[in-house]
C-alpha positions as CSV (number, residue, x, y, z in Angstrom):
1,X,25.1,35.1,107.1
2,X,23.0,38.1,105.7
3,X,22.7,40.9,108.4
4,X,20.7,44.1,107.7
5,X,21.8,46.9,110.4
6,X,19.6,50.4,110.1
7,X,20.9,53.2,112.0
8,X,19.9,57.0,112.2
9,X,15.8,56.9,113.6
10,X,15.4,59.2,116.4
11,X,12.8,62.4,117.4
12,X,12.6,65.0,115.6
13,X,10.0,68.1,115.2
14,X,7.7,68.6,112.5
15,X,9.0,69.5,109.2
16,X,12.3,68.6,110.2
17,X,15.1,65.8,108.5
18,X,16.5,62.4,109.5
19,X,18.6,60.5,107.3
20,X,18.4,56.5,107.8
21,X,21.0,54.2,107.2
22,X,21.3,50.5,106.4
23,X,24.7,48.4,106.3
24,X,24.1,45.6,104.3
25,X,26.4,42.4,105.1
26,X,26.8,38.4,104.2
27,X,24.8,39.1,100.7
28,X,25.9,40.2,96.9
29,X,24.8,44.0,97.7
30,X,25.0,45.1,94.3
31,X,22.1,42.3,92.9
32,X,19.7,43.0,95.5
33,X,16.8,45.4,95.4
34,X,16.8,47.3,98.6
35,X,14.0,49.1,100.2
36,X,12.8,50.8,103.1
37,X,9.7,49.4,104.7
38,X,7.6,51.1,107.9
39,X,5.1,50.2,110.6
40,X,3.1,51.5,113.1
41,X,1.1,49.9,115.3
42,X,-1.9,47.8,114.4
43,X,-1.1,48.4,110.6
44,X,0.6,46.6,107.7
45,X,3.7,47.0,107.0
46,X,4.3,49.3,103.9
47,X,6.8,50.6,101.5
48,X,8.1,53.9,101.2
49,X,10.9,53.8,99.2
50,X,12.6,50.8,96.7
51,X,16.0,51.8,95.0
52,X,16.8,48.6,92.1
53,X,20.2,46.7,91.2
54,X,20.1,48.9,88.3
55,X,19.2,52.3,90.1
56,X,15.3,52.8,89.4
57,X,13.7,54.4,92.4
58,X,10.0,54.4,93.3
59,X,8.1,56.1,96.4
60,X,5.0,55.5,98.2
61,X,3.1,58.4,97.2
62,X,2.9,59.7,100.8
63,X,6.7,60.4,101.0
64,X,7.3,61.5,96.9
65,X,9.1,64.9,96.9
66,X,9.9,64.6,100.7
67,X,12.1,61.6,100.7
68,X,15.3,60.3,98.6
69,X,16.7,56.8,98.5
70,X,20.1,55.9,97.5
71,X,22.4,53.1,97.7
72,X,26.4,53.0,97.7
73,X,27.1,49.7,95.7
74,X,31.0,49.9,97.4
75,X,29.9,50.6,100.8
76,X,26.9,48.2,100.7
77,X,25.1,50.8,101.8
78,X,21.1,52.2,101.6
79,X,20.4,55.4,102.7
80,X,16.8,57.1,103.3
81,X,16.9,60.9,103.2
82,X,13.6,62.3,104.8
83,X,12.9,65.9,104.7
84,X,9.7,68.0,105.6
85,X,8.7,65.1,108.2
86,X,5.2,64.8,109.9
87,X,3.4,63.1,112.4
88,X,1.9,60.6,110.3
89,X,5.5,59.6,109.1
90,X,6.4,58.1,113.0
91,X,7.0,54.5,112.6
92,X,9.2,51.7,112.8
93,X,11.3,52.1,109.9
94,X,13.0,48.7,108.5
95,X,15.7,48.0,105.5
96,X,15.0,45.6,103.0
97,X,16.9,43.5,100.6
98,X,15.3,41.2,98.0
99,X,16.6,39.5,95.2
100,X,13.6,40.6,92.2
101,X,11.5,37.2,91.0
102,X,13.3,34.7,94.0
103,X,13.2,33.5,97.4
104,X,16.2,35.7,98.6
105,X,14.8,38.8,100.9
106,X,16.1,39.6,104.0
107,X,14.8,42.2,107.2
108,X,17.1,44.7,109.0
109,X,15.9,45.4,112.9
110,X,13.9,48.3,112.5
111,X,14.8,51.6,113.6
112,X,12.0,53.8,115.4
113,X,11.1,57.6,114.0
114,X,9.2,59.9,115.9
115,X,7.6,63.5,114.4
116,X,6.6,65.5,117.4
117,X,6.6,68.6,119.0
């Protein structure tokens, strides 16, 4: 059974750093596209960050030069480095995992991030 688990959202001050995590389990890790997705409120959901099977990145254009994305193929891991934060990046923040041109996508939790002072 596929099981995304995110970890590392929390509160933290303006232009400060988090560094979300996402354990990937029950899925062929190294085939799968995996992304980081957020949400607030009364909004789609959007992407901020997609790291390839092959290792091609791409970032929302609110988050470019602020954030990194990398994965671990042997730990079947995703990682979401997030410098410089703001307000406008609080949200609930959720891992992704899709299999490019097929059905096969699958939706960690969410963990919550919160930019105040």
């Amino acid at each position: 059974q596929a099981q995304l688990v995110e970890s590392g959202g929390g509160l933290v001050q303006p232009g400060g750093s988090l560094r979300l995590s996402c354990s990937a389990s029950g899925i062929v890790f190294s085939v799968y596209t995996m992304a980081w997705y957020r949400q607030v409120p009364g909004k789609q959901r959007e992407l901020v960050a997609a790291v390839s099977a092959f290792g091609s990145t791409n970032y929302a254009d609110s988050v470019k030069g602020r954030f990194t994305i990398s994965r671990d193929n042997a730990a079947n891991m995703v990682a979401l480095q997030m410098n410089s934060l703001k307000p406008e990046d609080t949200a609930l923040y959720y891992c992704n995992a899709k299999v490019v041109r097929s059905a096969l996508e699958f939706w960690g939790q969410g963990t919550q991030v919160t930019v105040s002072s």
